[in-house]
C-alpha positions in Angstrom: 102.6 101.7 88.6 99.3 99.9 88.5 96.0 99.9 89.0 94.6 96.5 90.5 91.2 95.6 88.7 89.2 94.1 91.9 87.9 90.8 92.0 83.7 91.1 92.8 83.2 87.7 94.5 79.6 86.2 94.6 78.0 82.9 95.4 78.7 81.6 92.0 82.3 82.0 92.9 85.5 84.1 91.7 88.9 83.2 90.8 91.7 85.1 92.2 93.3 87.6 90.4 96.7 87.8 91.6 99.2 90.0 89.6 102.8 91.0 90.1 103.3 94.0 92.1 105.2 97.4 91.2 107.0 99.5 93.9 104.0 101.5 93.5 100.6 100.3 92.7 96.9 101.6 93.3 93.4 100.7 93.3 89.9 102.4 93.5 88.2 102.1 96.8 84.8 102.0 97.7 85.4 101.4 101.3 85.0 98.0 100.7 87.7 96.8 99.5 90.7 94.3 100.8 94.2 94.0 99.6 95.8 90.4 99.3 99.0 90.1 99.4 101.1 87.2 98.5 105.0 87.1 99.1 107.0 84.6 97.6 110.3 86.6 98.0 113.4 85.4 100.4 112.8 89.0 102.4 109.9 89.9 104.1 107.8 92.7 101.9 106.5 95.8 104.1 103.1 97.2 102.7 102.6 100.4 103.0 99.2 102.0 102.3 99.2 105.9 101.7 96.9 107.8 104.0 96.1 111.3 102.1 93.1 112.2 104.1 94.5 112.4 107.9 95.8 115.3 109.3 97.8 115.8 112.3 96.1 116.3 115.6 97.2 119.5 117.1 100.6 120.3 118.7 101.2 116.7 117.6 105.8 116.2 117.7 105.5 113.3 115.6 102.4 111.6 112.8 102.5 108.6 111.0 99.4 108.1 109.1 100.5 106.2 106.5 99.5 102.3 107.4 102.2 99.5 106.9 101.6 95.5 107.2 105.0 93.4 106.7 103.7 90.0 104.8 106.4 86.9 106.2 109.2 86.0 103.4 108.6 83.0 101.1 105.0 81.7 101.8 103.2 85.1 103.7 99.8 86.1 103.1 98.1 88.9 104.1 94.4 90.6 103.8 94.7 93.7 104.5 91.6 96.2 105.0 89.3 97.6 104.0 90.1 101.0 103.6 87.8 104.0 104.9 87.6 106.8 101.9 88.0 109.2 104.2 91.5 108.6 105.5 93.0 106.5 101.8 91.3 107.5 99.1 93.0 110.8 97.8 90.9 113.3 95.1 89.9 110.7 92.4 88.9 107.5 95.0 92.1 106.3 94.8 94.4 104.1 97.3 98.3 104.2 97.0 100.2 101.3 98.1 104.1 100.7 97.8 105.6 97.3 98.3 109.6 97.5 100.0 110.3 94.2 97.6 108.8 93.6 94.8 110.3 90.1 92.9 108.0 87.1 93.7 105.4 89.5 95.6 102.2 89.3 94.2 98.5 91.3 95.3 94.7 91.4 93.8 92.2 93.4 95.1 88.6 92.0 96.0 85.6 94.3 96.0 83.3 92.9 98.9 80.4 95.7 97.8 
């Protein structure tokens, strides 16, 4: 497991930060933060972003809170977020994402505070 250092873009410019991904990786959010995934593996990778803070509604039979984004095999890209603290972020400001593949898949974080 990880934890992504964010990339703070300005008008002078950033360069990505791109780093190979565990099964289990997180990242400290703000509430502005995105999560960009790149798959280069033959499979498609599901992203799956932990969701601590819901609850279920009332009398509810069935709650998925957790959020999950599947990135296309070879060349997908996804930006994914950003994340309200509220629902992600569990006791320390933390987001917990798990990648279903994790050869050739690669993610950075970029802080757009």
């Amino acid at each position: 497991m990880a934890l992504y250092t964010p990339v703070n873009p300005d008008l002078a410019g950033a360069a990505p930060n791109l780093v190979a991904v565990s099964a289990s990786d997180t990242f400290q959010n703000n509430g502005k933060a995105l999560l960009h995934v790149k798959n280069g593996n033959a499979a498609a990778c599901s992203v799956v972003i932990a969701s601590p803070g819901s609850t279920a509604p009332p009398n509810a039979t069935a709650f998925t809170p957790a959020v999950t984004v599947s990135v296309p095999a070879t060349t997908g890209e996804r930006y994914i977020g950003p994340f309200d603290p509220s629902r992600f972020n569990d006791a320390n400001g933390i987001v917990t994402v798990t990648y279903s593949v994790t050869p050739t898949v690669t993610a950075e974080v970029i802080d757009v505070a």
